[in-house]
N, C-alpha and C positions, 0 to 999 in steps of 0.2 A: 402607517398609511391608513386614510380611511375613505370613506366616499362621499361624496356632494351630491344630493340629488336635490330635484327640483320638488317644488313646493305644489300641493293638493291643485290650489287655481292656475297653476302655470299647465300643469298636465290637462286642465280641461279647458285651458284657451287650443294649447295643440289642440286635443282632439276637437274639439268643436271645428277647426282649420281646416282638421285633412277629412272629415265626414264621419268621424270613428263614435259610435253611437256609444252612452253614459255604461252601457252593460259591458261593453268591449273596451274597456279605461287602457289608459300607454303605464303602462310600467315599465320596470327598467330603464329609464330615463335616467340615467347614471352617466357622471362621466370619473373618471378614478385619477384623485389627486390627491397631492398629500394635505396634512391635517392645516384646515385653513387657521391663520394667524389674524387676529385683528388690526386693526390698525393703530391701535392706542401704544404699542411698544416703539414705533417709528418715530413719536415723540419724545421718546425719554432719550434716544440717541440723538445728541446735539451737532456731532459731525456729520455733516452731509455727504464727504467725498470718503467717509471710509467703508470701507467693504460690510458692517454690517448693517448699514443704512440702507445701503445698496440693495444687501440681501432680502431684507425685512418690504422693500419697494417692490421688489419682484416677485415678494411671496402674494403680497398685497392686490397688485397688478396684477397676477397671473389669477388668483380667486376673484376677481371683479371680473375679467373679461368672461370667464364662465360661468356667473353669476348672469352676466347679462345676457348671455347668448340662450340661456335656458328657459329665458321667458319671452322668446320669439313666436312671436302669431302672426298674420297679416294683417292684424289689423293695429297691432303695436309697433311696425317698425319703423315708423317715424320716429317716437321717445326712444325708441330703442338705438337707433343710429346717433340721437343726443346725447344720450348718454355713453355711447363709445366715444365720442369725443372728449368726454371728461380724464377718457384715462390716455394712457401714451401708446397707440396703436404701432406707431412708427419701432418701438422699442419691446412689442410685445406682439409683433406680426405672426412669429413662431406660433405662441401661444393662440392666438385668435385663429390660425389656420387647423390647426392641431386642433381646437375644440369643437368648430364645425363639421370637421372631417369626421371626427370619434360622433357626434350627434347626427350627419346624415346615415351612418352606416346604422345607427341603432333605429332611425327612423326615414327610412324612404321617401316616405310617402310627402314629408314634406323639401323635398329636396328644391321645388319650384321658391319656396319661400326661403330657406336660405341660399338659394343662388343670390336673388331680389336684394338681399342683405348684400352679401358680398359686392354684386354690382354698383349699389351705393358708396360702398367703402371705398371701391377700384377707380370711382370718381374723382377721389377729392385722395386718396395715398396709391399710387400707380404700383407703388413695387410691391404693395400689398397683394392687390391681385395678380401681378406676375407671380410672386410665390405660391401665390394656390394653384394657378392653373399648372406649372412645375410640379405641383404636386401631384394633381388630381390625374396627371398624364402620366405622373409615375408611377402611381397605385394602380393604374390600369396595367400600366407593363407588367407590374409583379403581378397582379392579380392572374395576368392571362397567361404569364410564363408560369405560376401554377397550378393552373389551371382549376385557379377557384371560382366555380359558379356563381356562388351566392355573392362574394364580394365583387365578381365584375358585374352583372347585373346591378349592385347596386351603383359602382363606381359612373359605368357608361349613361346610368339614371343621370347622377350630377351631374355630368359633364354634357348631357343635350341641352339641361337649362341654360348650364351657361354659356352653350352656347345661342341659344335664345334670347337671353340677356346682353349677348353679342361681348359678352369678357374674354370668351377665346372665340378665335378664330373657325369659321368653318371650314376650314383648309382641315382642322384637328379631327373634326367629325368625319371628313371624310377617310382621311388616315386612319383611325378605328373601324371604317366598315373596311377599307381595302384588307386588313390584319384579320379581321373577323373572319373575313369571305375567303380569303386568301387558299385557307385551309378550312373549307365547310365539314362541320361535323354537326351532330345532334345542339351539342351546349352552344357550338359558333353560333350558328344558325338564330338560335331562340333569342341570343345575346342579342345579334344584329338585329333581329324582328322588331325586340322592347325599344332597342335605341333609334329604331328609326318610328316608331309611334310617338318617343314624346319628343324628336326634335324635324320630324316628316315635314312640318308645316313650314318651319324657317328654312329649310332645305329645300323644298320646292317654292320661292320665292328668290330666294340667292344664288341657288343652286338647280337649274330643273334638269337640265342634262345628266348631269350624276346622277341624280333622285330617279332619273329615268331610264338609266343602266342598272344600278340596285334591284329597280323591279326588274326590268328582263334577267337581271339573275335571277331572282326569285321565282322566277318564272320557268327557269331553266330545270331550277332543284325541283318545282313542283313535279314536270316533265318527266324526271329521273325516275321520279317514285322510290329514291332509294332512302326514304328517311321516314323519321319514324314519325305515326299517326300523330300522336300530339301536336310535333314540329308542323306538320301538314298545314295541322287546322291553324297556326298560330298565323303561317302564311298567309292564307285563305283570310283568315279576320283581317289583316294588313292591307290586303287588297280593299275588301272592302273601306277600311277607314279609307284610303287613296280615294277611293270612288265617291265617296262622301266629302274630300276634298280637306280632310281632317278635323272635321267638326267634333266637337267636345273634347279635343286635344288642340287648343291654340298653342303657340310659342310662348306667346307671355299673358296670362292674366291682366284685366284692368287694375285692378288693386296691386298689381307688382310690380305693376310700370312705372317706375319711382325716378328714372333716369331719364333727365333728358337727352333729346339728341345729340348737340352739342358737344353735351358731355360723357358722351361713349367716349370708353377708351380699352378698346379690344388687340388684344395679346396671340401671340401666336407660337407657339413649341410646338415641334415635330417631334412624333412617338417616337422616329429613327433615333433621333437624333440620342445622345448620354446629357442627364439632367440630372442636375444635383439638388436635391431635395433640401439643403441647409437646414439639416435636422439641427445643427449647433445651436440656430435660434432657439428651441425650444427650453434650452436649459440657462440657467443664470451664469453668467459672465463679467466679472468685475470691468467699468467702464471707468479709464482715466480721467474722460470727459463727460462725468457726467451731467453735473452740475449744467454745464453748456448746453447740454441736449436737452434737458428736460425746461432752460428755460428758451431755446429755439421752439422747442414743441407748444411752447404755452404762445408766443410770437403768431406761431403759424393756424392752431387755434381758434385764436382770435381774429386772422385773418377769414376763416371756413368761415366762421360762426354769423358773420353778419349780422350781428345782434341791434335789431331794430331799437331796442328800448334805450339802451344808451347812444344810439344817436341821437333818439329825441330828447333824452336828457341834455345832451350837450348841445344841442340847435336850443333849446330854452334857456340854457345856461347862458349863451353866446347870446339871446337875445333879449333879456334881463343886463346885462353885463352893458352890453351897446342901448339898452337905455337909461342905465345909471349915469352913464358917462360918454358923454356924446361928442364929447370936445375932447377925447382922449389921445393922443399921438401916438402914433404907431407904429410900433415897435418889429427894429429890424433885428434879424436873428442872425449874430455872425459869429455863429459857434458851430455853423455848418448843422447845427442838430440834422436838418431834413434831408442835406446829405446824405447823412449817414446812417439814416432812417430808410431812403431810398436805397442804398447798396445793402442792406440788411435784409431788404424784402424780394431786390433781385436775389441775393445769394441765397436765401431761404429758397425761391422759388425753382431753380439752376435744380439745387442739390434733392428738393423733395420730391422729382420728377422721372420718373425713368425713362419715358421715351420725348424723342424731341419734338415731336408734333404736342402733347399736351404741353411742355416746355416754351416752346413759341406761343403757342395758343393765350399761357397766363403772361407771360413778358408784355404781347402786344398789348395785354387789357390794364398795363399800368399804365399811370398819368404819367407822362415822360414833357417835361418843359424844353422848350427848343435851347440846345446844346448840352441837353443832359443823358442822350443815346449814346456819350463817349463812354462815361459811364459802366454803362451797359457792357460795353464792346471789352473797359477792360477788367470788369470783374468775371465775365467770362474767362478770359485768358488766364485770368489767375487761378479759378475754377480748375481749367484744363491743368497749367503748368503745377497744380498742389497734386496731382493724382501721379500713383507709384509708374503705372504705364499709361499709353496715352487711349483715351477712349474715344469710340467714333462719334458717340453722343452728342460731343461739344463740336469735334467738326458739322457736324449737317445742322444742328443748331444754327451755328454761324450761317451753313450757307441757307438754311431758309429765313434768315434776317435780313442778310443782303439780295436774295431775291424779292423780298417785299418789296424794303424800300432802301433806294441807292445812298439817304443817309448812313447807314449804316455799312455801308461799302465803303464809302470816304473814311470812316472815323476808324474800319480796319487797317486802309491804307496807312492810314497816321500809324494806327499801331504796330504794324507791320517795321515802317522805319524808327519809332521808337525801342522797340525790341530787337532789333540787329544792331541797334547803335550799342546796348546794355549789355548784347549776349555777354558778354566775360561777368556777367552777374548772376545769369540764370541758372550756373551750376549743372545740373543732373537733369531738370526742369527743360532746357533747350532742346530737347529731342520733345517734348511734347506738344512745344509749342512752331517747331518746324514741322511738325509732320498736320497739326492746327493747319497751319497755312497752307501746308502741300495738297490739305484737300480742298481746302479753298481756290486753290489754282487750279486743280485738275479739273474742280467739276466749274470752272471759268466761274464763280460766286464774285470772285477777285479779278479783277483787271489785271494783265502780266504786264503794264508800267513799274508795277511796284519794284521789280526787277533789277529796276536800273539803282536802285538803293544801294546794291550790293555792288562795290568796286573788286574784282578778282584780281590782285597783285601781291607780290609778295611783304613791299611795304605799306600796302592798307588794310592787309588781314594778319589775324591773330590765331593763335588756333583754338580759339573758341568759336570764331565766325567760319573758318576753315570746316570743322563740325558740324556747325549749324547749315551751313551749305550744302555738304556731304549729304547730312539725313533730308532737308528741303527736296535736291535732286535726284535721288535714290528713292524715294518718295514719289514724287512724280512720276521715274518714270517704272516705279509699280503698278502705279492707278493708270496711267495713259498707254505705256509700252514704250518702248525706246525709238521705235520708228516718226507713232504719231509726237513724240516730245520732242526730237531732233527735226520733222516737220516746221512744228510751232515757231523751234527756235531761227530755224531760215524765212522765216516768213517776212520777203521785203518789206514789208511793212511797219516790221518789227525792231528792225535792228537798229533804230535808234537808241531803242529801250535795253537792248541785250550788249550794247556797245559796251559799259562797263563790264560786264562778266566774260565778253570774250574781247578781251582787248588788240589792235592794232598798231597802238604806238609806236612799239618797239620789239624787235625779237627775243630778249628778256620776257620781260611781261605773256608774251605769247608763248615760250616754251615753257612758264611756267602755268599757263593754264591749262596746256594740252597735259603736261606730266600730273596736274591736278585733278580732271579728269580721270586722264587710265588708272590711278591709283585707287579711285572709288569706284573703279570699275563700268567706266559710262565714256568711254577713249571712243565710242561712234562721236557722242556730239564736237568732239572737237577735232574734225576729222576734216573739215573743211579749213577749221585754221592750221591744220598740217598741209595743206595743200597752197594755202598761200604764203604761208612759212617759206614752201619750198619754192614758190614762184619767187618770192623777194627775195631768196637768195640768188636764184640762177638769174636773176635780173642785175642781181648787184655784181654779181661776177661777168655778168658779158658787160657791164657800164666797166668795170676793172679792166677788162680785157681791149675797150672801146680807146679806153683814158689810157693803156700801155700804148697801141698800134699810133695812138695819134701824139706821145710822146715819143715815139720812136722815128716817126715820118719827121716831125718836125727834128730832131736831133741829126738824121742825113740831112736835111735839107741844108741846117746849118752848117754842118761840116762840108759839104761837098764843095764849096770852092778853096776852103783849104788843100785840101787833099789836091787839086791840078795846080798850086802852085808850086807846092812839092815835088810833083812829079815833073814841073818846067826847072827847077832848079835841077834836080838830077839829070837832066839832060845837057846842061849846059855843061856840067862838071864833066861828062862823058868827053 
């Protein structure tokens, strides 16, 4: 093993950064990795998919992204974020978290500048910065379960930037002063002091109420006198900064404000809550797929990159071309290429996304041609139904598509009935894509017409649809409640649409819907067709009983003149 460190002019762009005068130089600027390998060995292996291709990538990969992160200034992180685009962040997020994690702890003081970094990254790879902030919220737990000073102070440092930065949540900040305060001691104390001087200012703009209970704590402890002089005074200067309204502590520098608004996309972990730090990333993992990945990452890329200069090549190209040949006919593409170009960039875009607001946000900003939102609707679903369980992700997706716009309502309709007509295809996948839809229905995104698609009988279902029913319903009514779903389903207005699933035709048909039901545990909703079940019996039995009495009337009627000629003969005989 040996060390990396940074080069003479990197350490004096830092210090020149953080105000660190030529006599006072950063050393130790290390970070400890093992011995870097070049790159010229990854050419002599011609297999691309075998393990030590693979290996030889990740050595590669993992000494680049620390290579570049060590020559981080403020006034280089433009080239510097270009250059992290060169390599595969998406597959070396581990690495890239880990390196600035191990570089703020050695240096403080510029924590403001790689927040700055990270917040551009969290821009354009979303699960990037969900894993720091995971992280950075972990390191504080341990730090304060033990109670290490020096590392939480620097921990709570990062984490006010980014909250600044607005990549976590200040819901987080406030949970770290609640934990702080919680149990005031000497080190709490001093901790919460630092961390509300350098994130005070985004907290009293977002936040003033809170910001305004922290001081009357503060206030309180002053009071007490029961802490010590240092702690005192640290208080005492805190106020003051408040009273100066936190002048020479902004939230975010002009030179760091690198993010537009737009494209904030701020994350949210509670301390409470158990978080899994996915150290696994950080170490090399043979990938089946990797081949795949590395050219989806080069796709996607090329999508960030927006590289002005070849488009002006190819607008010269194209227009050189159109006036070589002016009289040219032009050519139709029926090989689907753009197709499939189009579904490539949805699905890129679906899967490189972690939450569904930036997910909608990139979907709507594609050129969608009118009748090519189907599309859309079912590479989604194939999305949802490829995943081992089902995530809430692609439901709320869905439903903020169809709350935009009601095209995308209709075209789930459709898919709605094209996938119950297939369930006996969808395997293992049918629960993912019935509980898809159930949220769909619950949060009403979907029209409950769709409904009537579904015939409940014993000869128009299968028991794959039978399933898919099952988890649909059971679904439902999780998200609603059994009362407000049994509501729904009486709802006059409704029971055109619910006519096939609670059927009338015949007493068959109806007792096997009610026995269908109580099986999956949901015998309220069909509690009504047990009630007119029973009506149509006792109806049919007094029509029985109506059809005996007036069979029987008529049967004396006819007989009773026999019976007195009978009884005139026997008297004669007397």
């Amino acid at each position: 093993m040996s060390l990396i460190t940074v080069s003479d002019k990197s350490k004096q762009n830092v210090s020149d950064s953080c105000g660190i005068s030529p006599s006072k130089s950063v050393h130790n600027h290390n970070l400890y990795l093992p011995p870097f390998k070049s790159d010229k060995p990854i050419k002599k292996v011609q297999d691309k998919t075998s393990p030590e291709y693979q290996r030889l990538t990740w050595d590669s990969l993992r000494n680049r992204i620390t290579r570049i992160i060590n020559k981080v200034t403020p006034t280089n992180l433009e080239d510097i974020i270009r250059e992290f685009f060169d390599v595969n962040l998406i597959r070396g997020r581990g690495i890239f978290c880990r390196s600035v994690l191990t570089l703020q702890m050695s240096y403080p003081e510029i924590s403001d500048v790689l927040s700055a970094l990270v917040a551009v990254v969290n821009s354009l790879f979303s699960d990037v910065g969900q894993l720091f902030v995971r992280r950075i919220v972990w390191q504080f737990k341990r730090a304060y379960k033990r109670n290490d000073k020096p590392q939480l102070l620097n921990t709570v440092k990062f984490i006010a930037h980014f909250v600044n930065q607005q990549v976590a949540h200040e819901i987080i900040a406030i949970e770290i002063l609640t934990v702080l305060l919680d149990k005031p001691n000497d080190d709490n104390i001093e901790v919460a002091v630092h961390f509300v001087i350098e994130c005070g200012s985004m907290l009293q703009d977002v936040s003033p109420r809170v910001l305004y209970c922290v001081f009357e704590f503060f206030r309180g402890i002053l009071d007490e006198g029961m802490i010590d002089k240092r702690v005192r005074f640290l208080i005492e200067r805190l106020f003051s900064i408040r009273k100066a309204r936190f002048q020479g502590y902004p939230a975010v520098r002009p030179e760091l404000d690198l993010v537009k608004e737009e494209d904030v996309l701020t994350h949210e972990v509670s301390v409470h809550e158990d978080i899994d730090p996915e150290f696994s990333l950080d170490v090399f993992k043979l990938d089946p797929y990797f081949a795949m990945s590395e050219k989806l990452y080069e796709v996607l890329k090329k999508n960030l990159l927006d590289d002005e200069e070849s488009e002006e090549d190819q607008e010269s190209d194209s227009d050189e071309e159109s006036d070589e040949d002016k009289e040219s006919m032009q050519i139709k593409d029926e090989t689907n290429t753009n197709v499939s170009n189009l579904r490539r960039t949805i699905y890129l875009t679906i899967m490189s996304c972690l939450d569904f607001e930036e997910a909608g946000h990139k979907l709507l900003k594609i050129h969608l041609e009118q009748g090519q939102e189907m599309e859309l609707c079912i590479i989604l679903l194939e999305c949802c139904s490829q995943e081992k369980t089902y995530r809430e992700y692609y439901g709320l997706l869905g439903q903020r598509l169809c709350m935009i716009n009601k095209v995308y309502q209709e075209n789930f309709e459709k898919c709605f009935a094209q996938q119950f007509a297939m369930v006996h295809k969808l395997e293992t996948s049918k629960r993912n894509v019935a509980e898809f839809f159930a949220h769909l229905l619950s949060t009403f995104a979907l029209p409950w017409n769709v409904l009537s698609y579904i015939r409940l009988s014993e000869e128009d279902t299968t028991s794959s649809s039978r399933i898919f029913i099952k988890i649909l319903f059971q679904e439902l009514s999780k998200h609603l409640g059994i009362q407000v779903l049994n509501e729904r389903l009486n709802d006059p207005k409704m029971q055109d649409c619910f006519e096939s699933i609670f059927p009338k035709d015949n007493a068959r048909n109806i007792r096997f819907c009610i026995n269908f039901f109580t099986s999956i545990g949901l015998g309220g909703l069909a509690e009504y067709l047990r009630d007119y079940l029973k009506r149509s019996l006792i109806k049919q039995q007094q029509e029985k009983v109506s059809d005996s009495d007036t069979r029987s009337s008529h049967s004396s009627d006819s007989s009773g003149p026999a019976t007195s000629d009978e009884n005139g003969r026997k008297r004669k005989r007397n």
